[in-house]
Structure formats: structure tokens, C-alpha cells
C-alpha positions, 0 to 999 in steps of 0.5 A, a space after each residue: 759234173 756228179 753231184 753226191 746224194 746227201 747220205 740216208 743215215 744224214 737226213 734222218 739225223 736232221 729229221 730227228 734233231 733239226 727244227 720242225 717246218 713252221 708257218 707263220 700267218 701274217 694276220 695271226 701276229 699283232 702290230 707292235 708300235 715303234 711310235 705313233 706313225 710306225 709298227 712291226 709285226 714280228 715273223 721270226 726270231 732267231 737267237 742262235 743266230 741273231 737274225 729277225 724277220 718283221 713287217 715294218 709299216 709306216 703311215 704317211 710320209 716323213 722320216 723314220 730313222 737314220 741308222 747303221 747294220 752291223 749285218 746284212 738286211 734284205 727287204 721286200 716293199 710290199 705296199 706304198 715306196 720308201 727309200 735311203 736319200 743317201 742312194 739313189 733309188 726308190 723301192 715300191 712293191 715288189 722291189 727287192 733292197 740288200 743293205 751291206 754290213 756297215 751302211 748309214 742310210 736314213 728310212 724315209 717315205 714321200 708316200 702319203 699312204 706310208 710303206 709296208 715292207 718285209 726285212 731280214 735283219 742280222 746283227 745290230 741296228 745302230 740309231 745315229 745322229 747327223 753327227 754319227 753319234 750313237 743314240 741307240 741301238 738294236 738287236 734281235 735280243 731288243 726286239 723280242 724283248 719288246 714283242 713280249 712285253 708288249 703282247 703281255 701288256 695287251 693280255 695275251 702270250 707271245 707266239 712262241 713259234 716266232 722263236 727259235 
């Protein structure tokens, strides 16, 4: 099988019109609380698309939230365990989760030192009761709006190469 060169004259048009490689260093970002046990650190914003990309962290065991996505999530655990008492796994560092569009899992950890893990979030993140009653819900939109208010409330600019 051939496989076509993307045309020079194509490249060149996504060179000059197309966003600029960025690096996002985690430890440059701020922690931004969820409550007192849970924060995010945001990495990226994409409000053409609606996709986010954080670092959830969680300290101690207990149950974070139940919820529901809209679209799909993906996740990295980068330190401590967490899992969905919905499925029957249980991610650690280096497990890679993919959650469809439509599930209702509840965030949960018995780790006592907590979890930290990298999500890919698109779509809404709808906050359910037992009842699957909407309480709440998230978007990209939400949660840049929480980023900004809180590093103004601290005193300094949000980062704005986390927008795009």
C-alpha cells in the first residue's frame, strides 16, 4: 500500500495558521480546590472543542462523586488507586481507564494516601444523586471559569497558554 506525502503547499498553510506547539509544566500550575479533600490542576483548555485536561487529586479514602459524561474521558493514575464500585476494577499508577459517553460510576478511593490521576474530559460531567437526579453539572466552560476566578482570588493571571 502507497501511502500519499500530505502536500508541501498543505503543511505550510497549517504552519502558518494552526496553533503553536505548547508545554505545559505541571509544577508551573496551581492546585485549584474542589473541597477540602480534592483539587485540580488544569493542563489545557479547549473551547473549540470542549475538551479539559487536569490532574485530579484526592486526599485520604472516601467517595468523591457520582456522576455521569456526556463524552468520552480517559484517565492516567499517577499515584495511589481509585475505582467506580459500579466495575470491577480498580486503577493504580500507571493504569490507563476510558470511560464511554453515557456511564454513571461513582469516584471513589480506599487509598489512605488518596489518588492522583491525569483525565481527558469532553462533553458534560453531570452530578447525579442515588436517584439519578441531576444535582449539578460541568463543562470545560465551568471549569475554566473556576480556574480564573480562583488564581485572581490568589493574586496573580491564569495561565493563558492553558486556553485554547
Amino acid at each position: 500500500m502507497h501511502v500519499a506525502a500530505v502536500p508541501e503547499n498543505i503543511l505550510e498553510t497549517i504552519k502558518e495558521f494552526g496553533p503553536p506547539d505548547i508545554a505545559i509544566a505541571e509544577e508551573d500550575q496551581t492546585w485549584v480546590p474542589f473541597d477540602e479533600r480534592a483539587s485540580w490542576k488544569p493542563l489545557r483548555f479547549d473551547l473549540s472543542t470542549g475538551m479539559w485536561v487536569v490532574i485530579t487529586r484526592v486526599k485520604g479514602a472516601g467517595v468523591i462523586s457520582r456522576h455521569q459524561h456526556t463524552g468520552p474521558v480517559s484517565a492516567y493514575t499517577l499515584q495511589g488507586s481509585w475505582y467506580y464500585p459500579e466495575h470491577d476494577w480498580v486503577a493504580r499508577p500507571g493504569t490507563f481507564v476510558f470511560e464511554p459517553p453515557g456511564d454513571v460510576h461513582t469516584l471513589t478511593t480506599d487509598d489512605p494516601e488518596g489518588m492522583t490521576t491525569l483525565f481527558i474530559m469532553n462533553g458534560v460531567m453531570r452530578f447525579l444523586d442515588d436517584k439519578d437526579q441531576l444535582i449539578d453539572q460541568h463543562d470545560c466552560y465551568y471549569y475554566l471559569d473556576q480556574y480564573v476566578r480562583y488564581c485572581r482570588s490568589q493574586g496573580f493571571e491564569p495561565d493563558s497558554r492553558l486556553f485554547h
